[in-house]
N, C-alpha and C positions, 0 to 999 in steps of 0.2 A: 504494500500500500504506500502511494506516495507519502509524501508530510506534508499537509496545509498550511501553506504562508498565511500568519496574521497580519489582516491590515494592506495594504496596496505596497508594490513594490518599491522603492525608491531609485529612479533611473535618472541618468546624467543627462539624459539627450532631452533636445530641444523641443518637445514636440509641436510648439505654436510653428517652427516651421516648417508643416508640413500645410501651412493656410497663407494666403497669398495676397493679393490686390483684387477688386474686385475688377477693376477697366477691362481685363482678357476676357471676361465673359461679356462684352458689351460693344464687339466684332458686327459685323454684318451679318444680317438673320441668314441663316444658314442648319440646314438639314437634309441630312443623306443616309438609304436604308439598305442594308446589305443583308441579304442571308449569309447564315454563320454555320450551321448543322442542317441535318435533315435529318425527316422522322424521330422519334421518341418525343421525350417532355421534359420541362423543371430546368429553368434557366436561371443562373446564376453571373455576375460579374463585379471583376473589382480590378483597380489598377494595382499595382505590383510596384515595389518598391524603387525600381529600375526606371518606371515609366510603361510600361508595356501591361495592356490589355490583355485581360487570360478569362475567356468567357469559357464555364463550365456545365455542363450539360448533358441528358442520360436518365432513362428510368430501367433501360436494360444493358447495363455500364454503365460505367460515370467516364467521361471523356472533357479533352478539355482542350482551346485554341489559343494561342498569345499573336497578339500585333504590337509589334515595333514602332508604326507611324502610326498611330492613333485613329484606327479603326479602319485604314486605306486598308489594306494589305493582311490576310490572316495566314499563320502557317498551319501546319498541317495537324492532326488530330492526335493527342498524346492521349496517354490511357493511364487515367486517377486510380482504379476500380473494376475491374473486370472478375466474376460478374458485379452486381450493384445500382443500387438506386440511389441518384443522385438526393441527398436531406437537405440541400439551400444552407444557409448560414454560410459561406463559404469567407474568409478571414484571414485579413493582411496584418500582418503582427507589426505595427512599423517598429517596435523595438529590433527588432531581426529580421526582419523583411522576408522570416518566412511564411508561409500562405495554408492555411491549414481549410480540408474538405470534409465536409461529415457525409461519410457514404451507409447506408440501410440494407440490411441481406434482400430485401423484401417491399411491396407498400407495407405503411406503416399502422399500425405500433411493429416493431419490429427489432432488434439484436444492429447494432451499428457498430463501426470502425469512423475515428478520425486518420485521414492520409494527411503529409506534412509535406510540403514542396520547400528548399532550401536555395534551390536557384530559379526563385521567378517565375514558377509554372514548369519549368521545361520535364521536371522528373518528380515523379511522387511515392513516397513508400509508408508504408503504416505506421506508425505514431503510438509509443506505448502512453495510455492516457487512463488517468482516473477521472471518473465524473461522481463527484457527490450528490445523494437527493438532497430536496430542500428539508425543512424544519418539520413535517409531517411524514419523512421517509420517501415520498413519490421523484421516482424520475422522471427527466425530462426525454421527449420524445426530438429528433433534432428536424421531423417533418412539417410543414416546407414552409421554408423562411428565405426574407431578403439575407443580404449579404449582413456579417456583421465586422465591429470598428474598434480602432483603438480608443482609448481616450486621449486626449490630449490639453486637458484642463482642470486646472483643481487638485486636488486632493488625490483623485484617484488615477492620475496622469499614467500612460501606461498601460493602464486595465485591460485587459481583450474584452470584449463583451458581445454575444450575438442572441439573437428570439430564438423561442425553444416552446414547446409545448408540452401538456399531459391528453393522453386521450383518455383515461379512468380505465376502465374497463374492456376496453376496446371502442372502436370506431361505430359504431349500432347505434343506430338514432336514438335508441332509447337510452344509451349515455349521454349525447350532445350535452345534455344538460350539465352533467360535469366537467366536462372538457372545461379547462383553462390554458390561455398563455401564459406565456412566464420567459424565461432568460438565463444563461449561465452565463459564466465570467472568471477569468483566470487571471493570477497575478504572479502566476511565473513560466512566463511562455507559452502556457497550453498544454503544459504536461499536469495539470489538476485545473480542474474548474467545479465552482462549485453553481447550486441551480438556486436564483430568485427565488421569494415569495411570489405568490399565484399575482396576474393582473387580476385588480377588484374586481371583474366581472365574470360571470361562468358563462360558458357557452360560446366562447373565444379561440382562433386558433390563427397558426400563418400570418406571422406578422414581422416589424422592420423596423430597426430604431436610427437613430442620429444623437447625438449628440451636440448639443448647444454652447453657444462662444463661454457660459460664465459655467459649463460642467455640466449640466443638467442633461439626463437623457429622455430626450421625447420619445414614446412608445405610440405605434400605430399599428393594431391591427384589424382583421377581417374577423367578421362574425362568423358563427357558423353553428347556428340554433334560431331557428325561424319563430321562437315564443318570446324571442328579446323583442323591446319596441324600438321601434323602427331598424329592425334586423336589417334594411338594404344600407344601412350607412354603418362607416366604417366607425371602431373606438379609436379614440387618444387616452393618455395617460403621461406620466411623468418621472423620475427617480431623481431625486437629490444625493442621492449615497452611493454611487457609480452602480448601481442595477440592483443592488441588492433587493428593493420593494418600489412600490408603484404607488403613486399616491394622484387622487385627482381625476378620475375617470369619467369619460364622457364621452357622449355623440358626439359623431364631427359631420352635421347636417350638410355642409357642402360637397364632402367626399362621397361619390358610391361607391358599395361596397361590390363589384362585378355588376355583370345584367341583375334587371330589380323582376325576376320572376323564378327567383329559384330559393330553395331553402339555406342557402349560407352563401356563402360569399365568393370573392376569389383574392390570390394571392397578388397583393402587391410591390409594388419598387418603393422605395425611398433614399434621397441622399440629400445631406447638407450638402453646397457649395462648397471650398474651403476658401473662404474669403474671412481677412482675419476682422473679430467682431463683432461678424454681420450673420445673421440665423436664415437665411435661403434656404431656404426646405423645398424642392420638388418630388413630387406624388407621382406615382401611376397607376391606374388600373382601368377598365371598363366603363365607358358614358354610354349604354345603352338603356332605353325605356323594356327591349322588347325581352323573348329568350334564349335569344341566340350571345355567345359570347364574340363580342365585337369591338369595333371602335375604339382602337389602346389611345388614352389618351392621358397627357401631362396636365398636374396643378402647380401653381407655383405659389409659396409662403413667403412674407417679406417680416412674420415676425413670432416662429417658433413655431409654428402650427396652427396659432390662434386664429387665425382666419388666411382663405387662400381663392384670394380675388380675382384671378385668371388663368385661365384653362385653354388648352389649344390641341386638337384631335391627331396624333402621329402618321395611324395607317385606318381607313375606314371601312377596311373589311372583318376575316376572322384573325379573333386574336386572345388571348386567355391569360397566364400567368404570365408577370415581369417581373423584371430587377432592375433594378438603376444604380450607379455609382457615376461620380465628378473625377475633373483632372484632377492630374496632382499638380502645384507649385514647380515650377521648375522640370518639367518634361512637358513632351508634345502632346500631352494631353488637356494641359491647361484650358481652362476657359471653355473645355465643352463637355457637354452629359451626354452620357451614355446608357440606352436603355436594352435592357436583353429581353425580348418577350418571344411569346410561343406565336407562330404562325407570322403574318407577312407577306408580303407582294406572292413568294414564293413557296412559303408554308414551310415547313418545320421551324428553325429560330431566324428574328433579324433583330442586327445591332440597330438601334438609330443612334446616329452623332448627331445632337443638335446644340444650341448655344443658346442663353439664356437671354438674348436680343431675339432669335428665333418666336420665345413662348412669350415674351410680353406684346410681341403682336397679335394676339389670342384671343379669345371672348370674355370678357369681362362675370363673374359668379356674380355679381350682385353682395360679395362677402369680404368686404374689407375693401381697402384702396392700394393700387400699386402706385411704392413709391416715386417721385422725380428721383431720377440716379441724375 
């Protein structure tokens, strides 16, 4: 059994710069969609400490891509996991810039392995890791989550932290009810992590966090219990203690939570900007009225999640689970978002590159105001 670090780890490095100026994202509106994989599900993405895009992807293998020039160009397809189901959370450790995958034997609830990458996506091998349950014994389930982050603020500077789930009992409707989100979080590389308190609400799952300029991490996720009110809209929530517990839960009536005619929801993207300061939060998931899953479309936050005044549709045919991640400071990725969703011009995944001059030419939510930059 490993040994549990008390307390957050104390690290020399700088992490505020890994957050940058906000003018690179404020370029000429610009957006361009490539397919990335074909066939299977469960996209995942994150930049790599290098600068290079490594979009990961797979429900029968996990398999994974990296680009050099900032989503021109992808190389060819490495193997995370073979066999395996891709779990989401997929996590850039900027202390050591290795990149850690949680791969599932199985759909979930299911027996899982973390894979560890040491050079920037290109090779991956198993990971000896402890995972603790929370305070009531229950582990965490690693199915299917955005990308998760380091901290880089506060107190807990450092921290790894990514969304996690319980399914109770298994996955039977007549559990929904239990189901809760939750979160783990490591303070020594990713070789122990231990699992949050439950988000306040039951009937939760598949969700995406960011972290805020003064520490704070904002939590978003999907429903997935059609007896909660207003089940088609997504939760928020909040941690002051680098993930430990949640506090503050709510509807976020401007967010849908996927198409609004089915019993739960669908899996979203989220990523702060790194712009240093400044709380830029962009959203993805689903704007459709009908029941088809469709329409992947971006929100954009100008002040933590609290409200998210405009919205601009990416691709407006089939389209279902995303991920999102931002440049990094200092590589060729700066200054633009990157979204990995299911389906696209050409069906199975596509990246979009867009730029945050892109989505403020958007439609206006009626929910808050975007500000004069």
């Amino acid at each position: 059994m490993a040994v549990l670090v008390s307390g957050c780890c104390s690290l020399p490095l700088d992490h505020k710069a890994n957050e940058g100026r906000l003018r690179p994202h404020l370029g000429e509106p610009s957006i361009e969609l490539q397919q990335v994989f074909k066939n299977q599900r469960f996209p995942n993405i994150v930049v790599a400490m290098d600068g290079a895009l490594v979009a990961v992807w797979g429900s029968d293998g996990v398999v994974a891509r990296r680009s050099e020039d900032s989503g021109k160009t992808w190389g060819p397809e490495i193997i995370v996991a073979k066999p395996g189901f891709q779990g989401g959370g997929v996590t850039v450790d900027e202390n050591s810039g290795d990149i850690f995958a949680f791969v599932e034997e199985r759909h979930p609830p299911a027996p899982f392995a973390v894979y560890r990458s040491s050079d920037h996506g290109w090779s991956w091998r198993k990971s000896e890791t402890v995972i603790h349950p929370d305070s009531e014994g229950r582990m965490p389930s690693m199915h299917m989550n955005d990308h998760g982050i380091t901290l880089r603020h506060g107190q807990y500077a450092g921290r790894l932290v990514r969304p996690s789930r319980n399914y109770a009992a298994g996955n039977r409707r007549e559990e929904w009810p239990n189901h809760f989100t939750n979160a783990i979080y490591s303070d020594d590389g990713g070789t122990t992590w231990r699992t949050s308190e439950p988000f306040p609400e039951n009937g939760t799952g598949e969700a995406c966090v960011a972290e805020l300029s003064d520490g704070t991490i904002y939590y978003n996720s999907r429903i997935h219990w059609d007896k909660r009110p207003d089940n088609t809209r997504r939760r928020g929530a909040y941690s002051e203690d680098g993930g430990q517990t949640w506090r503050d839960w709510h509807i976020i009536e401007a967010l849908p939570d996927g198409h609004q005619h089915r019993s739960y929801g669908c899996m979203g993207g989220l990523t702060r900007l790194a712009v240093q300061g400044r709380d830029i939060l962009i959203f993805s998931n689903l704007d459709t009225p009908n029941a088809r899953r469709e329409k992947i479309t971006v929100w954009a936050s100008f002040d933590g999640g609290k409200t998210w005044p405009v919205k601009r549709l990416v691709f407006d045919g089939p389209s279902a689970y995303s991920s999102m991640t931002s440049g990094r400071p200092g590589t060729r990725t700066e200054g633009w978002i990157f979204l990995h969703f299911e389906g696209g011009p050409k069906g199975g995944s596509t990246v979009a590159k867009f730029n945050l001059s892109w989505l403020l030419a958007g439609t206006p939510t009626g929910d808050g105001v975007v500000p004069q930059f």
